[in-house]
C-alpha positions in Angstrom: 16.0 33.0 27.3 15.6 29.6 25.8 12.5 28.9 24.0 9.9 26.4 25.6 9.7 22.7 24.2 6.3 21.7 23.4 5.4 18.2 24.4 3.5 16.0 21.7 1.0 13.4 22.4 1.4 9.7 21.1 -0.8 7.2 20.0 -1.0 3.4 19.2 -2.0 1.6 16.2 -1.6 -2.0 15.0 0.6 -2.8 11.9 -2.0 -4.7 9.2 0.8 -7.0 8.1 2.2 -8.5 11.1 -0.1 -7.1 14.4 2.5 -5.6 15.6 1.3 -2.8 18.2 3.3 0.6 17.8 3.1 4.3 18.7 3.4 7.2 17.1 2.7 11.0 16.8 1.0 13.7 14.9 3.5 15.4 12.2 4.7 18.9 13.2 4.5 21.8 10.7 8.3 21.4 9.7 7.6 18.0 8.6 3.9 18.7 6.9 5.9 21.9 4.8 8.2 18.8 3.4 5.1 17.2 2.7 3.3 20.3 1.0 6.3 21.0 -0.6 6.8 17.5 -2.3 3.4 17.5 -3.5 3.6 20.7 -5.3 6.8 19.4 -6.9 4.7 16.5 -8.4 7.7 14.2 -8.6 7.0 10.6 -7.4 10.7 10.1 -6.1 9.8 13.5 -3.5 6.9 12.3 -2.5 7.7 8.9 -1.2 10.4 10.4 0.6 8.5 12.6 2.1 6.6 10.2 3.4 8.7 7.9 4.1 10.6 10.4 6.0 7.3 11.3 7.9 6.7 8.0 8.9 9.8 7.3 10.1 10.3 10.4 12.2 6.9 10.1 13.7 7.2 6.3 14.8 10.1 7.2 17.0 12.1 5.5 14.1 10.5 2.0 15.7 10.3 0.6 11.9 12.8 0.0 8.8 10.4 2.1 6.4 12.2 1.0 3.2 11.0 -2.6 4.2 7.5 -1.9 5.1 4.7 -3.4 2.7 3.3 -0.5 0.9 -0.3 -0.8 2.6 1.7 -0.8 6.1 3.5 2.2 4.8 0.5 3.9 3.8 -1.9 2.9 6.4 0.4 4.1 9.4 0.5 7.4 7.2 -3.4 8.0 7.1 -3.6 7.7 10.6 -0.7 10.0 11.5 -2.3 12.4 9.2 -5.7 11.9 10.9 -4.4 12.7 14.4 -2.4 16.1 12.7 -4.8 17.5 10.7 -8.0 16.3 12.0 -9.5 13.0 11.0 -12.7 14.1 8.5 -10.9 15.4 5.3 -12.7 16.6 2.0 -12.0 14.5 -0.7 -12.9 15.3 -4.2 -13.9 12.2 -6.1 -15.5 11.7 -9.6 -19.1 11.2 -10.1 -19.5 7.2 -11.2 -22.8 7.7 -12.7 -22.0 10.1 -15.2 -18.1 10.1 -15.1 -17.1 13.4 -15.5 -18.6 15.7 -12.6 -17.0 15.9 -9.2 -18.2 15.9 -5.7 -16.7 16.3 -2.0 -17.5 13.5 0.3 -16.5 14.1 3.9 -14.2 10.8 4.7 -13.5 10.1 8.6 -9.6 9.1 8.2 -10.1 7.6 11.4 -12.3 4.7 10.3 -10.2 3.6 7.0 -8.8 0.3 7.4 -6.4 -2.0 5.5 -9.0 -4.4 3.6 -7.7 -7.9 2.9 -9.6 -10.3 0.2 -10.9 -13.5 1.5 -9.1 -15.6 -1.5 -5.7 -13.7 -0.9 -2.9 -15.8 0.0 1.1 -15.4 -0.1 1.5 -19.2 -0.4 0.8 -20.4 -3.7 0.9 -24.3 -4.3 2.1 -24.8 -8.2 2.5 -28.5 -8.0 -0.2 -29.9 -5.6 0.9 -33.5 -6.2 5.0 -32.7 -5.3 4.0 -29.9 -3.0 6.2 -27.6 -5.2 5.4 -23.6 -4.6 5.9 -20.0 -3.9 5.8 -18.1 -1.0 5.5 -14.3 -1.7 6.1 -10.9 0.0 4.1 -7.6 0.0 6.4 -5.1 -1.7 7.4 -1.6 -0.9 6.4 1.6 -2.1 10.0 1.6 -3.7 9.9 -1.6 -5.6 6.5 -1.2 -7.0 4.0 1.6 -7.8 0.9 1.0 -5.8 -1.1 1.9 -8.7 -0.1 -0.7 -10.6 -2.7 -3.2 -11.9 -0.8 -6.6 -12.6 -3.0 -7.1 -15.9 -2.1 -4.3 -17.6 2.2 -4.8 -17.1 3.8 -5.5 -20.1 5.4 -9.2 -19.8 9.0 -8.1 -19.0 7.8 -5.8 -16.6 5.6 -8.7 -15.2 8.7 -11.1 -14.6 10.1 -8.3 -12.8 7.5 -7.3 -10.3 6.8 -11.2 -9.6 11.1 -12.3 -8.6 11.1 -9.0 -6.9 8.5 -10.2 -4.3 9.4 -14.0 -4.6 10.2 -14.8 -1.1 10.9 -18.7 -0.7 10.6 -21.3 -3.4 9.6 -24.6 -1.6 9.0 -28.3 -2.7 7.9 -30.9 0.0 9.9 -30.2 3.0 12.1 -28.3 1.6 12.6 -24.7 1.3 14.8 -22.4 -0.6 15.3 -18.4 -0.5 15.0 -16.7 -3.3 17.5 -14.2 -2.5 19.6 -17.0 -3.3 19.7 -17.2 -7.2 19.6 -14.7 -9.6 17.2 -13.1 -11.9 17.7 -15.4 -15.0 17.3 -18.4 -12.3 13.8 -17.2 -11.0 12.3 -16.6 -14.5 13.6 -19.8 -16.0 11.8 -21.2 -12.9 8.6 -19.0 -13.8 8.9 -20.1 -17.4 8.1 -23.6 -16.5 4.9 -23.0 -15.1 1.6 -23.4 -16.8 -0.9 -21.3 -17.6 -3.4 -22.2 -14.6 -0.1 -21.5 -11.6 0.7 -18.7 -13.2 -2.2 -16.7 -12.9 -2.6 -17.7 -9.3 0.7 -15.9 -8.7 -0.8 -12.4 -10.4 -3.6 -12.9 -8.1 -1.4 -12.2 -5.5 -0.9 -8.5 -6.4 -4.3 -8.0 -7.5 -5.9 -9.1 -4.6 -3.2 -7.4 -2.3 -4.3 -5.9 1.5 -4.9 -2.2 0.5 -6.4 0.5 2.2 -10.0 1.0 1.2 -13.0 3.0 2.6 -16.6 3.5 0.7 -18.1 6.9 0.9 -21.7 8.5 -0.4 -21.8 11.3 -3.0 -24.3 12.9 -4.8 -24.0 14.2 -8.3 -24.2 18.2 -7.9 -25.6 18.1 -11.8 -27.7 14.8 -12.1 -28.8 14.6 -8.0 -27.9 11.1 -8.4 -26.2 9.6 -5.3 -23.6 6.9 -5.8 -21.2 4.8 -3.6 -17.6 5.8 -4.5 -14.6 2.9 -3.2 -11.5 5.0 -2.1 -8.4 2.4 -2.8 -4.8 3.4 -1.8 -3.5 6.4 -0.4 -3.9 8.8 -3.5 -7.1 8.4 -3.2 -7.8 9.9 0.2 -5.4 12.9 -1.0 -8.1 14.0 -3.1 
């Protein structure tokens, strides 16, 4: 006697990045043991698999994963997780007021959204006067980590982050892709900018769409309550 197939409901969300409307489903338990499994192991490389895996297999295989900006990647994650799981989840998080104690604050996963910073901007004019500029693109959770804060890179590894997500390179009218010239090309271009342009393009990945979500806790010791920020997807793994 063949065993029954159990039919799985589907749900829609829309991508931050583009608005692009898709579906997807709740995991199944062989997929969360590949995610339990890769977070015992600790290893970065197992764990973005895992989810990209996840994600993949649970949109219906609707998206290139490897291409998706990281808060795409992780935002379609929290909400498959939300619908499989449940969508309150206990998250540990530190105590801000004395910095050492923890609490659990009860986070509805459904209500966690992709936050975007009102000076953010992937076009960056370097040149005002010759219209001469950048136009960046979000990275993936392969290409950089998403806990990396841009001021704290060391300067080769700066270069590299910033002509890994150099998109187009335009001046007037004209456009040209960056995929078209090579590393040394792109930072002898980047080594010609001043001070002022230069920093606009690390603003970029600081103020980068993330997911982000403010919850209550109250110090168990001190009694002290305190808003907590939740920022990227580690965070709500608490």
């Amino acid at each position: 006697m063949t065993l029954p197939i159990l039919e799985t409901a589907s749900f829609d969300l829309t991508l931050p990045s583009t608005d692009m409307k898709i579906n997807f489903r709740p995991f199944i338990v062989k997929e969360e043991k590949i995610l339990l499994q890769a977070l015992e192991s600790g290893e970065s490389s197992q764990i973005i698999r895992a989810l990209k895996d996840i994600v993949s297999a649970c949109t219906f295989n609707q998206l290139d994963v490897d291409k998706l900006p990281t808060f795409d990647l992780e935002y379609i994650f929290l909400k498959i997780r939300s619908k499989s799981v449940g969508e309150t989840a206990k998250i540990k998080v530190r105590c801000p007021d004395d910095n050492e104690t923890f609490a659990t604050a009860d986070v509805d996963l459904s209500k966690v959204e992709v936050h975007v910073d009102d000076e953010h901007n992937n076009r960056i004019v370097i040149d005002e006067k010759k219209n001469i500029g950048v136009v960046m693109k979000y990275p993936t959770i392969d290409t950089i980590d998403p806990k990396m804060d841009p001021n704290t890179l060391k300067t080769e590894q700066l270069f590299n982050v910033i002509t890994n997500s150099l998109h187009q390179i335009f001046e007037g009218e004209k456009s040209m892709a960056a995929s078209d010239y090579s590393k040394e090309e792109l930072n002898k271009f980047l080594e010609q900018l001043d001070t002022n342009a230069f920093n606009r393009i690390q603003q970029f990945f600081s103020s980068m769409p993330r997911l982000k979500h403010d919850v209550k806790v109250t110090n168990p010791k001190t009694k002290v309550e305190s808003t907590v920020t939740l920022t990227g997807l580690n965070d709500f793994f608490g």
